[in-house]
KEVEX-292476 format. One record per residue: x negated, y negated, z of N, C-alpha, C in turn. Coordinates in steps of 0.02 Angstrom, whole numbers, padded with zeros to 5 digits, always signed. Each point is the difference from the previous one (the first is absolute). Last residue first. Layout:
N
XYZXYZXYZ...
end
This chain:
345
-00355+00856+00578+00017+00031+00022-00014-00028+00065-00011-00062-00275-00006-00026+00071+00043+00049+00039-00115+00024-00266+00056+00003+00045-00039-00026+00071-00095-00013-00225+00026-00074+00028+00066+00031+00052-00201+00137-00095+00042-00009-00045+00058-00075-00008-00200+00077+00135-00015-00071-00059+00072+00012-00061+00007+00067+00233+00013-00056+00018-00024-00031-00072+00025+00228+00015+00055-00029+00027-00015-00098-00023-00169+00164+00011+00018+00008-00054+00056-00036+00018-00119-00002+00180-00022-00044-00041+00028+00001-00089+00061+00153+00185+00050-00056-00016-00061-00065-00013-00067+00248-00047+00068-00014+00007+00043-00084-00013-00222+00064+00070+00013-00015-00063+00058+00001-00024-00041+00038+00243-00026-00073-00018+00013-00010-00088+00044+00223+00089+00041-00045+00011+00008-00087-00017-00184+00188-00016+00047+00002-00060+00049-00059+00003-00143+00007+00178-00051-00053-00077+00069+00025-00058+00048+00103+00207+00011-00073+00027-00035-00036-00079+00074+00244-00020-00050-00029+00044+00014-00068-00020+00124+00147-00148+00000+00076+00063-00073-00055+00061+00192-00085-00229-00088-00015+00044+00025+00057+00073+00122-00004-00252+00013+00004+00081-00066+00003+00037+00104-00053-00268-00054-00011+00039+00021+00018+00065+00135+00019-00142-00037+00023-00035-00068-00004+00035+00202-00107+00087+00016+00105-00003-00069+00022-00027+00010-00251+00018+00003+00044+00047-00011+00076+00016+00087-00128-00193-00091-00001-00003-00036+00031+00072+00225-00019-00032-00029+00060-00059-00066-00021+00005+00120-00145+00124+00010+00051+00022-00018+00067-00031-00015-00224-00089-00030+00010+00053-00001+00059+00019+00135-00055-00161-00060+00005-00034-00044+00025+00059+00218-00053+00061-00006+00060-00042-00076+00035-00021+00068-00240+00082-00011+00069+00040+00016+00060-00002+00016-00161-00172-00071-00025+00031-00012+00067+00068+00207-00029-00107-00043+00034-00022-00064+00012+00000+00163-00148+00107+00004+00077-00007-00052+00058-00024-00016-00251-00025+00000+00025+00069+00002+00083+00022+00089-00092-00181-00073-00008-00023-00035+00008+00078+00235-00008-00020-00025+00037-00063-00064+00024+00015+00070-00190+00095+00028+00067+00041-00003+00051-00030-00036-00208-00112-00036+00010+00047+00008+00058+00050+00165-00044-00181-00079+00022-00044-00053+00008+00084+00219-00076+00063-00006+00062-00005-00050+00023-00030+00005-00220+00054+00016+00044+00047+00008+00077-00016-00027-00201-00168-00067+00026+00047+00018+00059+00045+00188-00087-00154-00057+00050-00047-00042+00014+00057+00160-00123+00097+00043+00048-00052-00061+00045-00017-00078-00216+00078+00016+00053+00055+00023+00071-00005-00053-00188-00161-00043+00037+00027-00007+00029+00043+00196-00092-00088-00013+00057-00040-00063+00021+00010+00105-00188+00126+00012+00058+00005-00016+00066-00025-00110-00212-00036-00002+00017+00099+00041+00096-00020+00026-00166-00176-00041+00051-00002-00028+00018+00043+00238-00101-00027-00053-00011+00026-00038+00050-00012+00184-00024-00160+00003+00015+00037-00092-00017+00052+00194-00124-00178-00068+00014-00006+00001+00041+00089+00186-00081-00215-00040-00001+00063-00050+00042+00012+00110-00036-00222-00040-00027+00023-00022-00025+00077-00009+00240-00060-00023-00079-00030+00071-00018-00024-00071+00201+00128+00052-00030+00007-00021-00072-00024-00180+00124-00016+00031+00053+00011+00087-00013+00018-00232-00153-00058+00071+00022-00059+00051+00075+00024-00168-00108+00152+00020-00051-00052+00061+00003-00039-00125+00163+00153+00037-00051+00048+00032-00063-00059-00115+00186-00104+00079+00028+00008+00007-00071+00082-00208-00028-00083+00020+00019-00055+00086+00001+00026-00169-00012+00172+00024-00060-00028+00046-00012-00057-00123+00191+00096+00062-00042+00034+00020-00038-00038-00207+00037-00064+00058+00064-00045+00036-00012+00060-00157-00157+00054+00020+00012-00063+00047+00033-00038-00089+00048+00215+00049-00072+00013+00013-00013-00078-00157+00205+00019+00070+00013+00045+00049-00085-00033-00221-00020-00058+00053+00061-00065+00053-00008+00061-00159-00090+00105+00031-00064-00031+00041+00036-00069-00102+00122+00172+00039-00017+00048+00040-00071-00055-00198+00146-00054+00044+00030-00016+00095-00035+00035-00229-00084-00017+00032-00009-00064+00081+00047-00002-00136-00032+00181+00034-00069-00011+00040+00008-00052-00122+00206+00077+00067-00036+00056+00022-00074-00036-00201+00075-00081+00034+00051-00034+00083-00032+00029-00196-00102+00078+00034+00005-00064+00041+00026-00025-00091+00049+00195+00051-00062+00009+00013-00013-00050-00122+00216+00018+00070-00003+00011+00033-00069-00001-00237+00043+00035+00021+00002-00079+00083+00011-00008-00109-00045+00203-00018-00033-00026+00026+00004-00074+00033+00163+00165+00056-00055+00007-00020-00048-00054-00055+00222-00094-00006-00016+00086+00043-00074-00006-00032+00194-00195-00040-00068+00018-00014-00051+00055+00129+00238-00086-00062-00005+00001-00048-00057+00028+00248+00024-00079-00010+00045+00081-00073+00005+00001+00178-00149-00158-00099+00028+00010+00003+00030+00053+00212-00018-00072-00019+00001-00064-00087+00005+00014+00133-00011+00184+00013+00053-00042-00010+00029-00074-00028-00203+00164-00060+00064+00019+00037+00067-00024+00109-00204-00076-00072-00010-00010-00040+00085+00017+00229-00040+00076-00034+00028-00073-00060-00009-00041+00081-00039+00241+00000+00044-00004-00018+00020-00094-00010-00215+00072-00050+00031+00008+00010+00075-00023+00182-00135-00045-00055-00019-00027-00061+00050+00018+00214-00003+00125+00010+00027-00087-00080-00001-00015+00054-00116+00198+00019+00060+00020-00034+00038-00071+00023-00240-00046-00056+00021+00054+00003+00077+00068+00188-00081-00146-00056+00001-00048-00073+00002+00031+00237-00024+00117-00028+00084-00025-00054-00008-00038+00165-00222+00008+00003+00053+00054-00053+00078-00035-00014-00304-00008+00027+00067-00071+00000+00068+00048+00039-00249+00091-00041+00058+00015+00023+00067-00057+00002-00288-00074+00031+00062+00041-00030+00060+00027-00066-00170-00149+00034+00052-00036+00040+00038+00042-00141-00193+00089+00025-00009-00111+00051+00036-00018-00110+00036+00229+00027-00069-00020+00014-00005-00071-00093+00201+00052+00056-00003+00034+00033-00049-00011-00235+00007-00050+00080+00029-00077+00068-00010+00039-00189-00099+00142+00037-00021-00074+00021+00013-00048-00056+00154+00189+00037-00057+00024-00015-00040-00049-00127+00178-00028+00064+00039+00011+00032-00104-00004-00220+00036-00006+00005+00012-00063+00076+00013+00019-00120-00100+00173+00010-00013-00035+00022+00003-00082-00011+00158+00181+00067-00042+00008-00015-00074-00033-00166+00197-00031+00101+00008-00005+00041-00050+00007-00228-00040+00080-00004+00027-00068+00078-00002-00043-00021+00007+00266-00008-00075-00058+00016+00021-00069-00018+00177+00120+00044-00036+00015+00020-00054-00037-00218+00094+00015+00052+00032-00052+00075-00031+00009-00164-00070+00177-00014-00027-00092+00048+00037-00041+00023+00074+00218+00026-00063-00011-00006-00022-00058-00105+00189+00041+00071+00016-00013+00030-00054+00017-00218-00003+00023-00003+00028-00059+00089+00005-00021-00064-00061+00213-00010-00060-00019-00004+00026-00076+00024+00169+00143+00041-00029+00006-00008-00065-00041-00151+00159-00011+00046+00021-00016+00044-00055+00010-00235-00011-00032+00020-00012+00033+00089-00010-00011-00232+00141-00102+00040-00044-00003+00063-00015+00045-00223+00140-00015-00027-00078+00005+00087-00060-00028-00039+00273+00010-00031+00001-00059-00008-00105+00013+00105+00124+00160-00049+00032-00002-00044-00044-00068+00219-00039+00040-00028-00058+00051-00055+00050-00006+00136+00110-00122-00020-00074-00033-00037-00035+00041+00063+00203+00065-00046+00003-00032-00023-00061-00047+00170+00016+00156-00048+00019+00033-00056+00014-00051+00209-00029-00065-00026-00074+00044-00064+00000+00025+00091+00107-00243+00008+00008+00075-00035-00048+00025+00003+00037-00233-00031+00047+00045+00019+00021+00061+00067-00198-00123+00038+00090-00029-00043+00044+00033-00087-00219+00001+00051+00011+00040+00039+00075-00003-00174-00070-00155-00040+00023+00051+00063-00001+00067+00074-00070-00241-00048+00062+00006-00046+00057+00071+00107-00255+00011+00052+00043-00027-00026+00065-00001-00147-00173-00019+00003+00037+00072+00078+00053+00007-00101-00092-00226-00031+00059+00039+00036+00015+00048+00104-00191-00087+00022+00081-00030-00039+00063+00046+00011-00261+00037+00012+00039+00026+00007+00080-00014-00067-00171-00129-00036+00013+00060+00007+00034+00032+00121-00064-00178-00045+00026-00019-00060+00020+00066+00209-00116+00031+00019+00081-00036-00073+00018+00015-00010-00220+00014-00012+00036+00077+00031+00067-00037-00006-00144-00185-00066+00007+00024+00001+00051+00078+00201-00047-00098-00027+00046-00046-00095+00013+00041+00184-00178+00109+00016+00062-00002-00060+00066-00049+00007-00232+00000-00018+00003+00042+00011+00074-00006+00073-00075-00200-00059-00012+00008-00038+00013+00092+00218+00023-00045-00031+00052-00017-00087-00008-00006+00160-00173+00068+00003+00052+00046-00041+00082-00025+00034-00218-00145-00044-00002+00076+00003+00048+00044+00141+00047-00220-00053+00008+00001-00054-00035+00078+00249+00002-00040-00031+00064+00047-00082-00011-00013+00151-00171-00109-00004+00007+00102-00034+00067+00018+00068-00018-00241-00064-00011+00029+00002-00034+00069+00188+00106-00090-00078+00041-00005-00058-00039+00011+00189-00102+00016+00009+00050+00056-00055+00042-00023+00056-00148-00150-00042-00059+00061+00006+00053+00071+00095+00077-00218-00068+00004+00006-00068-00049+00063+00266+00126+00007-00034-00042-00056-00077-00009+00021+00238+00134+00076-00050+00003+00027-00029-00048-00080+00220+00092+00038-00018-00063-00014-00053-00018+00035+00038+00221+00070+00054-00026-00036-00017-00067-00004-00093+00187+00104-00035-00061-00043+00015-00037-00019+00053+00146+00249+00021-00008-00052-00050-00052-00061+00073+00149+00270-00067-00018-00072+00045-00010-00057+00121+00003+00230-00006+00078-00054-00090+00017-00064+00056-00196+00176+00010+00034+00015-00015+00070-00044+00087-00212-00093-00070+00012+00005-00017+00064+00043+00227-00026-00027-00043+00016-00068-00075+00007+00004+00148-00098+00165-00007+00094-00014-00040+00008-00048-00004-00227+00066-00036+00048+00053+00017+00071-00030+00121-00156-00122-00052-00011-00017-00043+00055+00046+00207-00021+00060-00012+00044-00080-00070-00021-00016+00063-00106+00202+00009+00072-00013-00008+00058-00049+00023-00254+00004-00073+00027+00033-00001+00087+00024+00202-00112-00087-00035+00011-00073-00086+00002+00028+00185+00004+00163+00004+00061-00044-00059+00006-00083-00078-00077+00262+00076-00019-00024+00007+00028-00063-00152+00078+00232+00006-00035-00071+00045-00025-00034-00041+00146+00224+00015-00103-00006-00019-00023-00059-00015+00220+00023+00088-00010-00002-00002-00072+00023-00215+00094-00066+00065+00001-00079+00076-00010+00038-00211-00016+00149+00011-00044-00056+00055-00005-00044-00018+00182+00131+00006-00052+00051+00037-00056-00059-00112+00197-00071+00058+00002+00012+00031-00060+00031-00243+00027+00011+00059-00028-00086+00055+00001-00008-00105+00077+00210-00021-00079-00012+00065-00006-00072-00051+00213+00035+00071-00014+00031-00003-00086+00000-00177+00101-00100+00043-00001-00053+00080-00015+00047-00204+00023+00124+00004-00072-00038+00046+00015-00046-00024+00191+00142+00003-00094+00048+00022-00046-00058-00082+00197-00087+00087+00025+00015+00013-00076+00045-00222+00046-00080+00044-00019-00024+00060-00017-00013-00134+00067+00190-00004-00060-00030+00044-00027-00046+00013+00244+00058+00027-00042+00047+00000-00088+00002-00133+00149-00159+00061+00034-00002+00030-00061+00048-00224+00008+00050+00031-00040-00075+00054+00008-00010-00079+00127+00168+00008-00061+00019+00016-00045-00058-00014+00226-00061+00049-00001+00064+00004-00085+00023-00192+00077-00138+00055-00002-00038+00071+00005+00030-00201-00018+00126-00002-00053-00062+00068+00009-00032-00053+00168+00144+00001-00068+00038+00019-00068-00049-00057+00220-00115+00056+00004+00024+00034-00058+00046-00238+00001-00045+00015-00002-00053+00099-00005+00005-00196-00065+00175+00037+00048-00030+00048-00023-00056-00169-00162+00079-00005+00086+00012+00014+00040-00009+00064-00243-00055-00014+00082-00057-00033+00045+00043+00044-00210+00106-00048-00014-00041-00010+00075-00038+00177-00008+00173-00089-00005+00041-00044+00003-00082+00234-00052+00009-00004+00070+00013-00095+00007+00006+00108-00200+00015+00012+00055+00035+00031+00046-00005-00133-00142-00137-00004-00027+00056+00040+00045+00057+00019+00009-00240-00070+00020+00042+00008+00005+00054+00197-00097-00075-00005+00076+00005-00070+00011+00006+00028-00209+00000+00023+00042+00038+00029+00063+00006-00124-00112-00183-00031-00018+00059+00035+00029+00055+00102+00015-00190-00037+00023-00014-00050-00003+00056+00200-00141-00011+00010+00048+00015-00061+00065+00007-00057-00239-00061+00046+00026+00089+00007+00070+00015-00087-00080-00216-00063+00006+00052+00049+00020+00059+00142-00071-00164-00028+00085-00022-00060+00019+00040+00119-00211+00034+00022+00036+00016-00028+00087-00007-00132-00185-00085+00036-00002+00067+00022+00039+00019-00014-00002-00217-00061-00007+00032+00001+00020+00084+00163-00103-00132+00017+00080-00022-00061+00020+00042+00010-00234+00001+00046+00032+00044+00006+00083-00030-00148-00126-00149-00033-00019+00071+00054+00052+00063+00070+00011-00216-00029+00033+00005-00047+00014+00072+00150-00211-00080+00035+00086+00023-00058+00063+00023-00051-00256-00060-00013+00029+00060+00043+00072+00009+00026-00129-00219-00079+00024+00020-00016+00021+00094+00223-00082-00089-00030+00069+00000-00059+00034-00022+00135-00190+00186-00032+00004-00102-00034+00085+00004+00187-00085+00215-00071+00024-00038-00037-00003-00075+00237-00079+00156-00032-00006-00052-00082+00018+00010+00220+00094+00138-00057-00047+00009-00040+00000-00080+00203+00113+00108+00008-00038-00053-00051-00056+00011+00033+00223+00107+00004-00032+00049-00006-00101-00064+00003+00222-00105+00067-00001+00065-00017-00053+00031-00185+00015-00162+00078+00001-00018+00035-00020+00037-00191+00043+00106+00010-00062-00007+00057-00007-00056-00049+00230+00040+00011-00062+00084+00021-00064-00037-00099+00204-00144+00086-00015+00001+00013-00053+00051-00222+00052-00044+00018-00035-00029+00077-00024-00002-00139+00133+00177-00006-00045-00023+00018-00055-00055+00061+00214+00026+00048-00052+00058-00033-00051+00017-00074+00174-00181+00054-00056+00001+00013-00034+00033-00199+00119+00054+00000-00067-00061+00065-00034-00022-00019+00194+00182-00003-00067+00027-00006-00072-00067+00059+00238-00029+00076-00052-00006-00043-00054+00037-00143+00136-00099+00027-00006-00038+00052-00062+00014-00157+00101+00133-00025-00051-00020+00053-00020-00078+00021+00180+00197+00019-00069-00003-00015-00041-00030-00040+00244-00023-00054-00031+00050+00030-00078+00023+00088+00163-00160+00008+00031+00061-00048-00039+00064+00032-00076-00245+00067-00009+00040+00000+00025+00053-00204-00011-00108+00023-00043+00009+00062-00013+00029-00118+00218+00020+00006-00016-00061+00016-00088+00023-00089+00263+00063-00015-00052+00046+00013-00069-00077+00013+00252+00019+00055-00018-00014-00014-00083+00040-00184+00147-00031+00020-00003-00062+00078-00033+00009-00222-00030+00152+00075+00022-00014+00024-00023-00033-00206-00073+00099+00013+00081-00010+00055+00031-00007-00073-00252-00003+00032+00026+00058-00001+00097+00007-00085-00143-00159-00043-00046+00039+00040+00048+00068+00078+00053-00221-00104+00035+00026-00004-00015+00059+00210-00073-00067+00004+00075+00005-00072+00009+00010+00033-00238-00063+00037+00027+00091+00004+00093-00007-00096-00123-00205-00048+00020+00046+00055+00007+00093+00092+00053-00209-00051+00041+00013-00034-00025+00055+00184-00124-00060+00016+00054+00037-00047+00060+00024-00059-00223-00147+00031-00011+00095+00012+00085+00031-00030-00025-00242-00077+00007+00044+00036-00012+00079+00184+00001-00139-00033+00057+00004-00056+00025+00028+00121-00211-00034+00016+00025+00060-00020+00071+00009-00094-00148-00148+00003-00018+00060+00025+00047+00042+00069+00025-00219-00084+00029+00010-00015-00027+00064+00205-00052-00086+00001+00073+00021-00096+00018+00014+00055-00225-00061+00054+00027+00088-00034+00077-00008-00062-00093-00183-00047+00002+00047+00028+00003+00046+00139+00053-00178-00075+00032-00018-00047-00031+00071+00215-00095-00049+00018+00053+00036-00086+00034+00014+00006-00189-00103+00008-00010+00082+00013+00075+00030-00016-00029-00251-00051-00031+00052+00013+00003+00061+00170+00027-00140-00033+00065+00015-00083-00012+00036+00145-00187+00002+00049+00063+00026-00051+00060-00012-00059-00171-00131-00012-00032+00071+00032+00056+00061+00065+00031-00247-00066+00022+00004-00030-00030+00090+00245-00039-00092-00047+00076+00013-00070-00010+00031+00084-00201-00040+00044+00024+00061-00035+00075-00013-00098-00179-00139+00039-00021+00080+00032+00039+00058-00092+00078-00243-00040-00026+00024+00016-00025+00094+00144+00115-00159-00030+00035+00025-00069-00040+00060+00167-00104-00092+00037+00031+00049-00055+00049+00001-00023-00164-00153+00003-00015+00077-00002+00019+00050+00001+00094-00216-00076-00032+00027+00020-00028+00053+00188+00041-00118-00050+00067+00012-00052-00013+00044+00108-00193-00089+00032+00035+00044-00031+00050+00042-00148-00111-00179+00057-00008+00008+00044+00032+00079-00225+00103-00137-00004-00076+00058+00112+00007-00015-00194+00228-00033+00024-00068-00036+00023-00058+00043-00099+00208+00082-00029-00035-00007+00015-00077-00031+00090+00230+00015-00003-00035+00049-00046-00067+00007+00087+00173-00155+00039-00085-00004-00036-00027+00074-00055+00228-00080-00030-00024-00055+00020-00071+00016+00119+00146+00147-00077-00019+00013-00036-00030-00024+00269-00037+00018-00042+00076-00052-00079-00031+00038+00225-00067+00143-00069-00022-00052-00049+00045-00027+00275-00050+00105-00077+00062+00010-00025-00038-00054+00159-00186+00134-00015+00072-00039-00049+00030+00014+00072+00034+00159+00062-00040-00047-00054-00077-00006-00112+00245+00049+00012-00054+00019+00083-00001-00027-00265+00117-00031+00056-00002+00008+00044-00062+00041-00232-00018-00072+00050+00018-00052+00049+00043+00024-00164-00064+00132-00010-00047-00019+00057+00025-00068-00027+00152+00175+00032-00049+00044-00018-00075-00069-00076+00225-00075+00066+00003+00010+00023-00075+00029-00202+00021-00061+00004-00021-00020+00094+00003-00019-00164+00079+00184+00020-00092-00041+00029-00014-00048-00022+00213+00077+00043-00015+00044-00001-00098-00022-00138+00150-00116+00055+00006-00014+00071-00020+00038-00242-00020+00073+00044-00045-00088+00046+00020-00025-00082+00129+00195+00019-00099+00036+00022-00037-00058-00054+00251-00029+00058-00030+00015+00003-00071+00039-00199+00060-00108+00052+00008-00036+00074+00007+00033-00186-00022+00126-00003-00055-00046+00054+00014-00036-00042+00162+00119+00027-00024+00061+00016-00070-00040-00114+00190-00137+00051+00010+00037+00064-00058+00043-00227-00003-00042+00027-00034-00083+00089+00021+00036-00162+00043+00177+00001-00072-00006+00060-00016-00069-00064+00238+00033+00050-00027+00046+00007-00076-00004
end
């Protein structure tokens, strides 16, 4: 499965680095002149960026689905998506010069606002449905915020706000790939920390605060976690829509064996193929305009994820039929089988 998952990321590189106006045979990529510019300056910084947006926003989505017990618990349904824009879209509309080493600082912001208040009331993930009802309504607040913005915008701050809005790379360069690295460097080490308790949240509340971990302040850190790996792609690239929905679910479809811990890998790599193979037909699918790859990860995530959802409770429910606990210890194995497959009930 790894050669598997490798071999289409190089073939997906090596589509976004030789197709084009022009296409560049593979054997030329390397030569210098023109060619070399364009792969060097503009492709290749483009498929870079796409490769760690999509892996950011993939570990982000796993750990808000462990940290919360719900598989539909995603960045756009929790607010942390439109609070990073309306952090960044504001000072546009409102034509305040920011440098854009502080964008990310304001994507930050905003993506803690929204993300914080949906915890916040819906009582810190108790419920799972609470969570995804109060996020729902957050988000729906702040994207009417954006609405706001875009009709006191004027027309060429308008086109700029839609576009970003949708996700886009389009003339993305390499001083935008590396703005993300400080944030990852903070970001990768707390991933790594946080993974176990991820592992021991999926249990439940009551059995995590059994086993010495302190649920609520465990589901703030994850919070964090996300919303520093979510809110400076947002700033660069926009909120890429669905790739932190997409991601996990295929991670734990390709390992249904390995638990949350061995799933964030899997979720990054698999969340930076999704934004990658977007990226392909957002380029050349009406070249030479360019369609936002916001959209085509929505196009491809939403239904592959509803797919995979589906079938996930297919799987369940046969494992059910096959097993029927006739006493409370059958029952208990029951939905300990449930919870290492990665369903939430």
């Amino acid at each position: 499965m790894p050669i598997s998952l490798g071999a289409l990321l190089l073939g997906v590189a090596l589509c976004a680095l030789c197709l084009g106006t022009p296409v560049v045979p593979p054997h030329r990529l390397l030569d210098g002149g023109i060619q070399g510019v364009i792969v060097g300056e503009l492709r290749l910084p483009r498929l870079v960026l796409a490769l760690v947006a999509g892996a950011c926003l993939g570990a982000a989505g796993l750990v808000l689905q462990e940290a919360l017990r719900n598989p539909l618990a995603v960045p756009e349904m929790l607010g942390v998506s439109s609070g990073a824009a309306l952090g960044v879209a504001a000072p546009l509309v409102l034509a305040l010069a920011i440098p854009a080493a502080v964008q990310p600082l304001l994507a930050i912001a905003g993506a803690a606002l929204g993300g914080g208040l949906t915890l916040l009331a819906a009582g810190f993930g108790r419920s799972p449905a609470a969570v995804l009802l109060t996020g729902a309504a957050v988000a729906a607040a702040l994207q009417a915020a954006l609405l706001v913005l875009m009709v006191m915008a004027d027309q060429l701050d308008l086109q700029l706000i839609y576009r970003y809005l949708l996700g886009s790379l389009s003339s993305r360069t390499w001083d935008d790939v590396t703005g993300l690295w400080p944030w990852l460097l903070i970001a990768l080490p707390a991933l790594v920390l946080c993974a176990p308790v991820l592992a021991v949240l999926r249990l439940g509340d009551d059995d995590a605060q059994a086993l010495g971990v302190r649920v609520h302040r465990a589901r703030i850190a994850a919070l964090a976690v996300a919303v520093v790996l979510i809110a400076p792609v947002v700033a660069v690239c926009g909120p890429v829509a669905w790739v932190g929905f997409l991601a996990p679910h295929l991670a734990r479809r390709l390992r249904p064996d390995v638990g949350a811990v061995g799933w964030l890998p899997w979720s990054a790599a698999c969340g930076a193929a999704v934004v990658a193979i977007a990226d392909v037909p957002a380029r050349l699918a009406l070249a030479p305009t360019e369609i936002p790859v916001g959209a085509w990860t929505a196009l491809l995530g939403v239904p592959v994820g509803v797919a995979l959802l589906r079938t996930r409770d297919r799987v369940r429910k046969k494992r059910k039929k096959r097993k029927k606990p006739s006493s409370d210890a059958g029952r208990a194995g029951v939905r300990t089988e449930e919870l290492v497959d990665g369903g939430v009930t």
